[in-house]
MARKOLKOL-195530 format. One record per residue: x, y, z of N, C-alpha, C in turn; chain; residue in one letter. Coordinates in pm, whole numbers. Layout:
> n_u  n_v  n_w  ca_u  ca_v  ca_w  c_u  c_v  c_w  chaine  residu
> X  Y  Z  X  Y  Z  X  Y  Z  A  A $
...
***
This chain:
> n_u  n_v  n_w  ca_u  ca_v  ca_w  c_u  c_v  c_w  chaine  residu
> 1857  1908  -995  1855  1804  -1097  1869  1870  -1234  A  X $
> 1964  1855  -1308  2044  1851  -1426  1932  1816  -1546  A  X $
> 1863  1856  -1619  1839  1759  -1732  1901  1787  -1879  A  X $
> 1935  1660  -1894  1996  1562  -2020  1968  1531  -2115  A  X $
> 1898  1602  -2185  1854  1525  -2304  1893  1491  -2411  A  X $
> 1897  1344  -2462  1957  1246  -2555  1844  1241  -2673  A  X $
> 1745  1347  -2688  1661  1337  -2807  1707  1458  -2921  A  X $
> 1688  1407  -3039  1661  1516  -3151  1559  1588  -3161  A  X $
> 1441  1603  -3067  1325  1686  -3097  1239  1745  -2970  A  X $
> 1307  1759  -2876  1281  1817  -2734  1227  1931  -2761  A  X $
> 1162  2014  -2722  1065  2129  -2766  1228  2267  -2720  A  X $
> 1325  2285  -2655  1415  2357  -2610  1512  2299  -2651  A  X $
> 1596  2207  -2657  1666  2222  -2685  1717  2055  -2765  A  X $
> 1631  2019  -2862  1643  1931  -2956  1734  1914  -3028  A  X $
> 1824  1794  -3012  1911  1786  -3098  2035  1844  -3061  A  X $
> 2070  1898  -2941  2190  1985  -2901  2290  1875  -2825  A  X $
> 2210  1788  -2735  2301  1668  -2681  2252  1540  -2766  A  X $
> 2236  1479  -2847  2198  1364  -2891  2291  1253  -2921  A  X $
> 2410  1325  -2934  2579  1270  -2962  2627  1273  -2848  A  X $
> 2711  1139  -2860  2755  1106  -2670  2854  1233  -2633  A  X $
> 2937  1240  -2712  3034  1322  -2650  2979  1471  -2604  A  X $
> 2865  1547  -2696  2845  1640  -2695  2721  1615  -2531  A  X $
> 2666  1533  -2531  2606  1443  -2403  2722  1437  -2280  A  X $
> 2819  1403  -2299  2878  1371  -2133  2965  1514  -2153  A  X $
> 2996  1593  -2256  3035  1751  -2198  2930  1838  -2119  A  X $
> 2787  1823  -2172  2675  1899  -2101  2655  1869  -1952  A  X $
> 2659  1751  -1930  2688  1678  -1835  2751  1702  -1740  A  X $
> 2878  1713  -1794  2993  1764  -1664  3009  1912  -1666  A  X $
> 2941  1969  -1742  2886  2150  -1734  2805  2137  -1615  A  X $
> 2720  2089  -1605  2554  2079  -1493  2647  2064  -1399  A  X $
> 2736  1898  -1395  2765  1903  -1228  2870  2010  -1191  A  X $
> 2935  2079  -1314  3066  2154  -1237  2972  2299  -1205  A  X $
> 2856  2292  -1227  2762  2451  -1178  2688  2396  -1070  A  X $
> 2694  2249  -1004  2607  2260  -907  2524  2182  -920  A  X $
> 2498  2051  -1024  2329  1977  -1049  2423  1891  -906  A  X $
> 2345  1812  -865  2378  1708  -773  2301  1570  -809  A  X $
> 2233  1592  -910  2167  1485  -1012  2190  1499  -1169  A  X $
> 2199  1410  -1240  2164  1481  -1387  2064  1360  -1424  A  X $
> 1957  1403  -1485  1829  1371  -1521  1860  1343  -1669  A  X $
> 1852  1193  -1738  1886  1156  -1864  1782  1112  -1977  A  X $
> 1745  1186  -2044  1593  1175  -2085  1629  1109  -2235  A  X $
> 1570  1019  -2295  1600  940  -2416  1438  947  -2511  A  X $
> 1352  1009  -2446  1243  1062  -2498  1153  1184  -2472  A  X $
> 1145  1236  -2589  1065  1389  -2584  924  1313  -2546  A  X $
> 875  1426  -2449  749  1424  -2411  651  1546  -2390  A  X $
> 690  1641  -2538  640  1758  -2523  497  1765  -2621  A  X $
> 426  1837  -2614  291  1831  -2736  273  1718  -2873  A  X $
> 399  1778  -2907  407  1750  -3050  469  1604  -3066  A  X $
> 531  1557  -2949  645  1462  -2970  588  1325  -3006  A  X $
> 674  1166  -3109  603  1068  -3101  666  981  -3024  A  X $
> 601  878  -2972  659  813  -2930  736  731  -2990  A  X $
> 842  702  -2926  953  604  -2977  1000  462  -2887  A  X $
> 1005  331  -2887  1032  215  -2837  1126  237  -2745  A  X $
> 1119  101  -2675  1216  70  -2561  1390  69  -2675  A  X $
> 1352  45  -2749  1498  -48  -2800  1539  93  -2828  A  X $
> 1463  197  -2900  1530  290  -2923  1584  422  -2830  A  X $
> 1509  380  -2696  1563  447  -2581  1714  384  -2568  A  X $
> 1742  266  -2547  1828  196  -2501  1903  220  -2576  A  X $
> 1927  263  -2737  2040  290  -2824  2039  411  -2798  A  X $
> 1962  544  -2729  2038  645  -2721  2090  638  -2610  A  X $
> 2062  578  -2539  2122  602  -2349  2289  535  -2445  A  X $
> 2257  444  -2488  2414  371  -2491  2444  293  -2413  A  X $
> 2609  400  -2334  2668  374  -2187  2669  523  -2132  A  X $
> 2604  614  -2202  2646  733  -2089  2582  726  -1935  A  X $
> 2550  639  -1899  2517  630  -1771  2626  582  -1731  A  X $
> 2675  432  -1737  2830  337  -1679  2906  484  -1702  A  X $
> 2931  553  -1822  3055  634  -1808  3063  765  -1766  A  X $
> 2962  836  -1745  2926  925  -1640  2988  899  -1483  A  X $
> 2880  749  -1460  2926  693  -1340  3054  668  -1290  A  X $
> 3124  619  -1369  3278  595  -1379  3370  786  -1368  A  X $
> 3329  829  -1407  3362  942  -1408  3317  1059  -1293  A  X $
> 3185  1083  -1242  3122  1111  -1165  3037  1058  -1069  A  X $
> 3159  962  -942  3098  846  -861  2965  922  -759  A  X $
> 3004  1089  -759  2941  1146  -613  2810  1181  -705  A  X $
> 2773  1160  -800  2653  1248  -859  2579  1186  -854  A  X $
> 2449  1194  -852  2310  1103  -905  2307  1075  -994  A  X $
> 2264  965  -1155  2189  965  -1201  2048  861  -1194  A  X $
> 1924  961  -1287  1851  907  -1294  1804  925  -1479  A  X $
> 1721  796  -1481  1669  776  -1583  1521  829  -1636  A  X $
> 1496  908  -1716  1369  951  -1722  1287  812  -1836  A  X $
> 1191  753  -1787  1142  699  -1927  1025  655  -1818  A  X $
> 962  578  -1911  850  509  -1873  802  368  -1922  A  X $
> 910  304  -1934  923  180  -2019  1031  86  -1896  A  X $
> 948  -37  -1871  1018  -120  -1778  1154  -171  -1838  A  X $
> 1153  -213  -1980  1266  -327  -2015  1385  -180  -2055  A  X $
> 1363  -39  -2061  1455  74  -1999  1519  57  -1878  A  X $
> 1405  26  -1796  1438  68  -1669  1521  -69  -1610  A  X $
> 1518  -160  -1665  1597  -309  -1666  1805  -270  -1680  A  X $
> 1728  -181  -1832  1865  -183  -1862  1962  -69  -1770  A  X $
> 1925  39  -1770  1955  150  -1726  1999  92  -1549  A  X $
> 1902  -11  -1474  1977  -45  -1412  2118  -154  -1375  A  X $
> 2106  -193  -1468  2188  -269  -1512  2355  -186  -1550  A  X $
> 2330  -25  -1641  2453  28  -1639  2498  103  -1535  A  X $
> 2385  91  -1403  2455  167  -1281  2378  284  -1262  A  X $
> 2244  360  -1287  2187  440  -1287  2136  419  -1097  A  X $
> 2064  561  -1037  2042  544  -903  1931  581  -913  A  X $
> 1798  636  -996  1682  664  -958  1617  630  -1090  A  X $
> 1493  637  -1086  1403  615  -1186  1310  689  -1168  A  X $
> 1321  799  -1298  1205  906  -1331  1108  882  -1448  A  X $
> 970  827  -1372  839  787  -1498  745  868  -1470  A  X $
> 756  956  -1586  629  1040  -1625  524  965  -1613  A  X $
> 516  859  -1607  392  799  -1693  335  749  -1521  A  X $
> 350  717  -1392  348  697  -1279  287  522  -1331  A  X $
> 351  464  -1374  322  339  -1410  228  325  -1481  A  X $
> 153  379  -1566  26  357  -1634  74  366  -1788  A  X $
> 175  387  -1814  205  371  -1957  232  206  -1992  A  X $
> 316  135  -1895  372  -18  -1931  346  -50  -1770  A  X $
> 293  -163  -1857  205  -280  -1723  299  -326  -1610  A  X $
> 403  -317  -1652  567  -383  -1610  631  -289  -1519  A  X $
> 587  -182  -1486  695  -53  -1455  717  -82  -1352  A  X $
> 592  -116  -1286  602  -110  -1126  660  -214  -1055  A  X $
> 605  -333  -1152  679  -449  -1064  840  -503  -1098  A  X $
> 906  -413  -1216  1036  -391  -1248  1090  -281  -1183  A  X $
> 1046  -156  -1116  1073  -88  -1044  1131  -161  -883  A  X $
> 1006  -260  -855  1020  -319  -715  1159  -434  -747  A  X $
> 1158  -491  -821  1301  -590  -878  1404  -546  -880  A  X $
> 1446  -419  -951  1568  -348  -942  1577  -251  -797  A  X $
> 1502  -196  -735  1513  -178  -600  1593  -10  -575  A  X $
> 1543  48  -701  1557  253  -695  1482  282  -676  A  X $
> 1545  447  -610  1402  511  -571  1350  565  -689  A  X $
> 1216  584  -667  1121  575  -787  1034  737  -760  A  X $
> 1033  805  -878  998  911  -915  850  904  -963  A  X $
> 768  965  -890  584  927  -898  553  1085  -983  A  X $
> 502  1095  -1126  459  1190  -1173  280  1189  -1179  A  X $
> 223  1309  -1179  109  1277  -1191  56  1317  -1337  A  X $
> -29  1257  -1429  -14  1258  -1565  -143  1171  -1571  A  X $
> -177  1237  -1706  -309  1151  -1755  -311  997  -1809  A  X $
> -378  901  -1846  -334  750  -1814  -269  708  -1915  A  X $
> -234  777  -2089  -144  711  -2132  -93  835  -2250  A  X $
> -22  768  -2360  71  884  -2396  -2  985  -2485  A  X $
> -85  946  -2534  -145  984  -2647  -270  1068  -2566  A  X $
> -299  1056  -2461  -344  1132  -2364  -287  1246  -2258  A  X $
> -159  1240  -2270  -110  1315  -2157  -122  1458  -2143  A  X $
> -99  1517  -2275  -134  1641  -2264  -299  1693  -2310  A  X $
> -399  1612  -2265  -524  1652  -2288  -551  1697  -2166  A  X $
> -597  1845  -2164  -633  1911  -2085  -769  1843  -2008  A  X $
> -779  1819  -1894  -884  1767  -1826  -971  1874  -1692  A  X $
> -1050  1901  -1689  -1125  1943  -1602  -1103  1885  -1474  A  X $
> -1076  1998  -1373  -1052  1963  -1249  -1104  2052  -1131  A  X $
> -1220  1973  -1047  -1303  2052  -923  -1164  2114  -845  A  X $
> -1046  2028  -836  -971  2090  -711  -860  2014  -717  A  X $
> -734  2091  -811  -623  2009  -867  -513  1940  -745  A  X $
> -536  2024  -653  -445  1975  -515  -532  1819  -477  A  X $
> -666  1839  -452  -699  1728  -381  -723  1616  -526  A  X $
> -739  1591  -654  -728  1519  -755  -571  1461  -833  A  X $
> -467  1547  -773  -297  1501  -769  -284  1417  -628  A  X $
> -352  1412  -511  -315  1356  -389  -402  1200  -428  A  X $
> -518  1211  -454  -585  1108  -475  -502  1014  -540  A  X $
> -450  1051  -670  -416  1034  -766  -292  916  -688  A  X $
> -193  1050  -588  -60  967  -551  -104  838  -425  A  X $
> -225  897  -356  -263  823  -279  -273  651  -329  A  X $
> -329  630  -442  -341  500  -542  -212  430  -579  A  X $
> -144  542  -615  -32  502  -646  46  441  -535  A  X $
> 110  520  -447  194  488  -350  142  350  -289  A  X $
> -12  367  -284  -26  187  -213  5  94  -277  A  X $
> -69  103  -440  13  17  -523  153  -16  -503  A  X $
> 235  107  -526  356  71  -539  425  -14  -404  A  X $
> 381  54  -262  437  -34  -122  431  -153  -145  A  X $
> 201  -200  -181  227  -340  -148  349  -442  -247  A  X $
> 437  -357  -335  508  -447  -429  664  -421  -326  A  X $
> 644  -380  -255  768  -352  -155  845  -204  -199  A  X $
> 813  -92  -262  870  37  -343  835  140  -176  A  X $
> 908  137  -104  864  254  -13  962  396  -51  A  X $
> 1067  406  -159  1148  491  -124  1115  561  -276  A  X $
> 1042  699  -216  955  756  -347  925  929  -334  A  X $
> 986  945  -461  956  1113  -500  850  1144  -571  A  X $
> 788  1250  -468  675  1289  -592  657  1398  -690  A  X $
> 618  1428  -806  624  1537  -870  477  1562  -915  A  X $
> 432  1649  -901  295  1678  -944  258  1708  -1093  A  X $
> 420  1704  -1192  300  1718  -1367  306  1853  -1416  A  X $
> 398  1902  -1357  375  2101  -1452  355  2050  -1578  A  X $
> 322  2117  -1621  303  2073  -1796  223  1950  -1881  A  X $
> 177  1876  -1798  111  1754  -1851  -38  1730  -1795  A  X $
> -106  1826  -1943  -225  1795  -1912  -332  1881  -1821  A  X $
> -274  2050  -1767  -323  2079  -1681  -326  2257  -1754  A  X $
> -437  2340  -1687  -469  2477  -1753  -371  2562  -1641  A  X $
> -331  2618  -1759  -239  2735  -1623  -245  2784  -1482  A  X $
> -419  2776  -1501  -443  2799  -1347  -439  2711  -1310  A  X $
> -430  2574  -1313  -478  2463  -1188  -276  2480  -1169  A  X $
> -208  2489  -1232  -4  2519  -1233  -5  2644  -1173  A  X $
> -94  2726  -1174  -85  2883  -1048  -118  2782  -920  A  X $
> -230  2738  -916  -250  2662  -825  -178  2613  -740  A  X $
> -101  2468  -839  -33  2413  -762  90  2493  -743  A  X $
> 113  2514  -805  249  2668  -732  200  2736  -600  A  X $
> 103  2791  -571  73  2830  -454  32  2778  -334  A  X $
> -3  2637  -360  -52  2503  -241  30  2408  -272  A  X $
> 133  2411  -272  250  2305  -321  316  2257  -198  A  X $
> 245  2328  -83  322  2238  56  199  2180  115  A  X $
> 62  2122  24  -74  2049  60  -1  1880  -33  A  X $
> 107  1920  -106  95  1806  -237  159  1706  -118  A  X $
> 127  1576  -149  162  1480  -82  132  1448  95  A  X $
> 110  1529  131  71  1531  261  227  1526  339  A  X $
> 338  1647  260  437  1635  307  510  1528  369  A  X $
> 471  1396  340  549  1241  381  662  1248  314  A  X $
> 672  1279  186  743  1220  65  840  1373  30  A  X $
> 969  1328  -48  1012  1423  -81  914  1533  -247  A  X $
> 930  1622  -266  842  1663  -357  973  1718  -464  A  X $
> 945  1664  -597  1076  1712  -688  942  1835  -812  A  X $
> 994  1940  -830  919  2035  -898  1042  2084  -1016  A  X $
> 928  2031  -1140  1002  2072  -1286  936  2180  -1356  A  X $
> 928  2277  -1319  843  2415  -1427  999  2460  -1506  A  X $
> 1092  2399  -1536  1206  2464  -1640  1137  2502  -1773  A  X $
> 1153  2600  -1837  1073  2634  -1917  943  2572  -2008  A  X $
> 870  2590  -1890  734  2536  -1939  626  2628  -1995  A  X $
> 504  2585  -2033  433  2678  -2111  357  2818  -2034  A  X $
> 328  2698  -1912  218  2814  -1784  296  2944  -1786  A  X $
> 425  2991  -1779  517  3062  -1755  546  3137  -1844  A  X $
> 590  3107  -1948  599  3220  -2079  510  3208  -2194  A  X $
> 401  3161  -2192  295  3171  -2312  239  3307  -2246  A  X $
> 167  3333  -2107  93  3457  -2032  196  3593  -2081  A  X $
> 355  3537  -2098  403  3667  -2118  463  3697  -2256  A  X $
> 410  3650  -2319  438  3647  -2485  605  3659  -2503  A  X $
> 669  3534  -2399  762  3489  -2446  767  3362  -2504  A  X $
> 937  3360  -2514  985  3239  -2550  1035  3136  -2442  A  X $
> 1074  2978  -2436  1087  2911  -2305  1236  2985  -2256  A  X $
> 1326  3048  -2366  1452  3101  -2315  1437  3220  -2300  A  X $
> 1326  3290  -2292  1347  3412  -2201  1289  3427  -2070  A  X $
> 1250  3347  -1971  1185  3342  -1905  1267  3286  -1788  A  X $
> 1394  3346  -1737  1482  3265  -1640  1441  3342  -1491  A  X $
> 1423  3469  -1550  1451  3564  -1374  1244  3499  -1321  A  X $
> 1187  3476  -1410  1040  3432  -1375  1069  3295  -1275  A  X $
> 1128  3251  -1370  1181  3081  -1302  1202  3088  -1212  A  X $
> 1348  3168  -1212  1356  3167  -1045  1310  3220  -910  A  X $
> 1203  3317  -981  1115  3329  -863  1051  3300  -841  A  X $
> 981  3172  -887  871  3043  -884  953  2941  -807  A  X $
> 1080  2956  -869  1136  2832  -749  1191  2861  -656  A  X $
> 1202  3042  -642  1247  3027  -426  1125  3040  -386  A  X $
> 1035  3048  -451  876  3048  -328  817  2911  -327  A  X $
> 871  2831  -439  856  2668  -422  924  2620  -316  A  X $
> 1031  2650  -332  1135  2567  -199  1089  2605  -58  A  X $
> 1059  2758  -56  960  2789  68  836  2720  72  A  X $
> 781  2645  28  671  2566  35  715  2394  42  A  X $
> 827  2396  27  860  2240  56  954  2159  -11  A  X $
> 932  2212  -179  1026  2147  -253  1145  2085  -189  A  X $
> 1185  1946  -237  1310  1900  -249  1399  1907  -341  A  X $
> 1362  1909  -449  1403  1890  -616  1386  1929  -736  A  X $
> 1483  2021  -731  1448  2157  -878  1434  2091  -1001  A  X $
> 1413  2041  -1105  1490  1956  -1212  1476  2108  -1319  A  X $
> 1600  2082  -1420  1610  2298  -1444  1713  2213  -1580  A  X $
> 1686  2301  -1654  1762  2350  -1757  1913  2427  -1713  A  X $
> 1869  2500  -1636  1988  2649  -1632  2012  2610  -1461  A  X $
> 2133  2537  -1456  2156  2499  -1305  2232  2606  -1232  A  X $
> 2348  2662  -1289  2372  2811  -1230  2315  2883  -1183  A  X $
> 2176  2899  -1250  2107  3021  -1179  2012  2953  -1117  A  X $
> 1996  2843  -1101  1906  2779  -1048  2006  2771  -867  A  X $
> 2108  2717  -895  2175  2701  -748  2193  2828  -691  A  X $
> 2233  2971  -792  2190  3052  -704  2072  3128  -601  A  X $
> 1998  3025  -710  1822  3077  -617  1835  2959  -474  A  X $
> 1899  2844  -477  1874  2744  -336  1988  2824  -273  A  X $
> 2095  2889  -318  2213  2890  -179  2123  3041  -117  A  X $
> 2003  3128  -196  1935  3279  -166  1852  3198  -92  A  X $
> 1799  3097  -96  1686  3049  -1  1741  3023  95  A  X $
> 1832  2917  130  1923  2893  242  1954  3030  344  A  X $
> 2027  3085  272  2045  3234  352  1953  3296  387  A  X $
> 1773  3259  345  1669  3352  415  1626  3228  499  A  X $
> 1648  3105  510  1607  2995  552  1669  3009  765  A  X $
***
């Protein structure tokens, strides 16, 4: 999974796609290296970031979803947001998944606009709203407090009829490096292996703050977090740097 970002203030790389054209060239960079998704994000959700409205998601998406689509029928996309009357529209221009950080607890609406439009739906685990997300919280035992967590969720979401669901456990939102060593190392306990598991550590903090880098120097780390992820279960890389990212799944395959 490809990510896209349509913001001016992304903590990496802000402001580099925010213009459509310079947006659907990045785009068809990811899929011609290999994304098999591209992940379209219309809001920063890093420390510092504010939040911004539905309406103003919807004026950056545009149409690069319809014209992506039109252009790239075999690819995925999905929508990152956490706002239902997004997730209205986005299906409406032809998008195929829906990625909410927020696992429905940001807008009252998500879930039962999730079950209406009828994509598979991306379950993050995250603290209960935005202005909270990155508050570090105390945790007896981060594996069994992310399962609980999806356990709530997923029933919620069935009894609304949503059975077709990815889970991601939250690198970066809200959690101390160790409980992200953690789940890096018990990452085939997350979900009770039912569900596919999508894992985003693309330059996140757990990873290069310990080594007094920067998020762009930290690629050969990456990828050795994500062939010992995929050996633990992963389905779904979501990555900045898809080249070297596909060369770490075709190195797993071959030890697979």
């Amino acid at each position: 999974m490809g990510i896209l970002n349509l913001t001016p203030d992304s903590f990496s790389d802000g402001g580099l796609f925010n213009q459509e054209k310079y947006a659907y060239s990045h785009a068809e960079r990811m899929i011609k290296e290999g994304a098999s998704i591209i992940d379209i994000g219309p809001q920063s959700t890093h420390p510092r970031s504010q939040q911004v409205s539905a309406k103003e998601e919807r004026k950056r998406l545009g149409h690069i979803i319809s014209q992506l689509k039109k252009e790239f029928p075999e690819t995925l996309l999905s929508v990152d947001t956490f706002y239902a009357e997004t997730v209205q529209y986005a299906a409406e221009e032809g998008v195929d998944i829906i990625n909410d950080i927020s696992g429905g607890q940001f807008d009252p609406e998500m879930f039962a606009t999730v079950a209406r439009v009828g994509l598979p739906y991306i379950l993050m685990h995250v603290n209960p709203s935005f202005s909270q997300m990155h508050d570090t919280l105390k945790h007896s035992d981060i594996i069994s407090d992310i399962n609980y967590f999806f356990t709530q969720k997923i029933e919620a979401l069935n009894q609304l009829g949503v059975h077709d669901l990815i889970l991601d456990p939250g690198f970066g939102f809200g959690k101390t490096i160790e409980d992200q060593l953690k789940i890096v190392q018990d990452a085939d306990l997350l979900g009770f292996r039912r569900w596919p598991l999508l894992i985003g550590i693309s330059r996140k903090s757990f990873i290069y703050k310990p080594l007094g880098l920067s998020p762009l120097e930290i690629t050969t780390q990456t990828q050795a977090l994500h062939l010992n992820l995929l050996k633990k279960g992963a389905n779904i890389l979501r990555v900045h740097e898809v080249n070297e990212t596909r060369k770490t799944i075709e190195k797993f395959l071959q030890l697979s």
